[in-house]
C-alpha positions in Angstrom: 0.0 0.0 0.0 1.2 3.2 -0.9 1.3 6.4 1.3 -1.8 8.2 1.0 -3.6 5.2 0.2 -4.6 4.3 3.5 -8.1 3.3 4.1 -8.8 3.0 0.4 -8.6 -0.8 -1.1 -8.1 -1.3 -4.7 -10.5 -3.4 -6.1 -9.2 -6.1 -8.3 -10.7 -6.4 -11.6 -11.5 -9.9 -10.7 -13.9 -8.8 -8.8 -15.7 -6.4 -10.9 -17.7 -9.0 -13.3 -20.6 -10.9 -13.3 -18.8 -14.1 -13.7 -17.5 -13.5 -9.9 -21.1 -11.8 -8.6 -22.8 -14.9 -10.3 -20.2 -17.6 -8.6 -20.9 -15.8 -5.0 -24.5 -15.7 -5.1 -25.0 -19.1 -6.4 -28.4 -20.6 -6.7 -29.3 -18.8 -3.9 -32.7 -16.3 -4.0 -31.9 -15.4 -0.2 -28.6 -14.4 -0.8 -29.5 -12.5 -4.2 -32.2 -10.8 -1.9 -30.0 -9.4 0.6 -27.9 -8.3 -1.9 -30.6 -6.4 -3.4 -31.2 -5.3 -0.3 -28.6 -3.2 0.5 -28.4 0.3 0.2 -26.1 2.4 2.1 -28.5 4.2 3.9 -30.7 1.2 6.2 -29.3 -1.2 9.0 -29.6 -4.8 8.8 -31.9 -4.4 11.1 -34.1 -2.7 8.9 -33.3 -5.4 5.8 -33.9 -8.1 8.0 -37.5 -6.6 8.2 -38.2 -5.4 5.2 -37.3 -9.0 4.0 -39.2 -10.7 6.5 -35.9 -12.7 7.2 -34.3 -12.9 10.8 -31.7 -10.7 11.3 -28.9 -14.0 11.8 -29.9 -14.8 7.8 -29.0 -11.4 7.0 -26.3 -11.1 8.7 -24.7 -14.2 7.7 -25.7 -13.4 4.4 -23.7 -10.0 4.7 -21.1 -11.6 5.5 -20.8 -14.0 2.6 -21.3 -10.6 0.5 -18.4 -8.7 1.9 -16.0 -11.5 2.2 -16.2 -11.7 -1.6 -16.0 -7.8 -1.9 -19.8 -7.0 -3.5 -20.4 -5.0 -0.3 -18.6 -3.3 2.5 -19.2 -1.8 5.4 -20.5 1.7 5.2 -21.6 2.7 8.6 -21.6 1.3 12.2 -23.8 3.4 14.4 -23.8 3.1 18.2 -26.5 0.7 19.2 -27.6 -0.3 15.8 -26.8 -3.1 13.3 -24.0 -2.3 10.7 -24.9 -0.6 7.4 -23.4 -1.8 4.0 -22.9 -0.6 0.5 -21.8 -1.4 -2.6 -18.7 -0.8 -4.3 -18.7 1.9 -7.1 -18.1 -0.6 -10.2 -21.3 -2.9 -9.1 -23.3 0.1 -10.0 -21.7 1.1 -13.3 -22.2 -2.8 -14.8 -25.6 -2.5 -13.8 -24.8 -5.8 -11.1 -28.5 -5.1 -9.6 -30.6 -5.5 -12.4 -28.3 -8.5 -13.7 -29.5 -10.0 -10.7 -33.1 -9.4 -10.4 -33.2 -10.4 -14.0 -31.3 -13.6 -13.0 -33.7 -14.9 -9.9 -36.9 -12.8 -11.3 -37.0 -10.3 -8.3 -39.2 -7.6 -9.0 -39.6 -5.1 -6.3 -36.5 -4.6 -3.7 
């Protein structure tokens, strides 16, 4: 890492395809759902809801998400469940709509 790179990853272009979003998520709706799902802006807490999916799914979910880079973690307030978003490039290949396309989810 260079100086005045601190704090800022570089994301490899491995990452940024659809071949690598398509290997994380699998087969699996649930996981494609929380992806969907986050936003920047709500809590798990508020996914977990909105989903009508426990709050452990999500977050275990989450988890598989950011360990493979497609989210990271945007916010931590006090008292409250962590907060996600997406990484710049998932927005520019249109990754959302690739995946609602994909497992046929209309509205998230």
């Amino acid at each position: 890492m260079n100086a005045g790179d601190e704090g800022e990853e570089k994301e490899p272009e491995n990452f940024c395809t659809t071949t690598h979003v398509d290997k994380v998520v699998g087969d699996s709706k649930e996981l494609a759902k929380v992806f969907l799902a986050i936003n920047g802006k709500d809590s798990l807490e508020k996914i977990s809801k909105r989903l009508k999916m426990s709050l452990k799914k999500v977050q275990q979910n989450s988890e598989i998400l950011a360990q493979n880079k497609l989210i990271f973690i945007f916010n931590m307030p006090p008292g409250k469940s962590v907060v996600y978003a997406k990484p710049h490039w998932i927005h520019f290949q249109n990754i959302d709509d690739h995946i609602r396309v994909r497992f046929w989810i209309k509205n998230l």
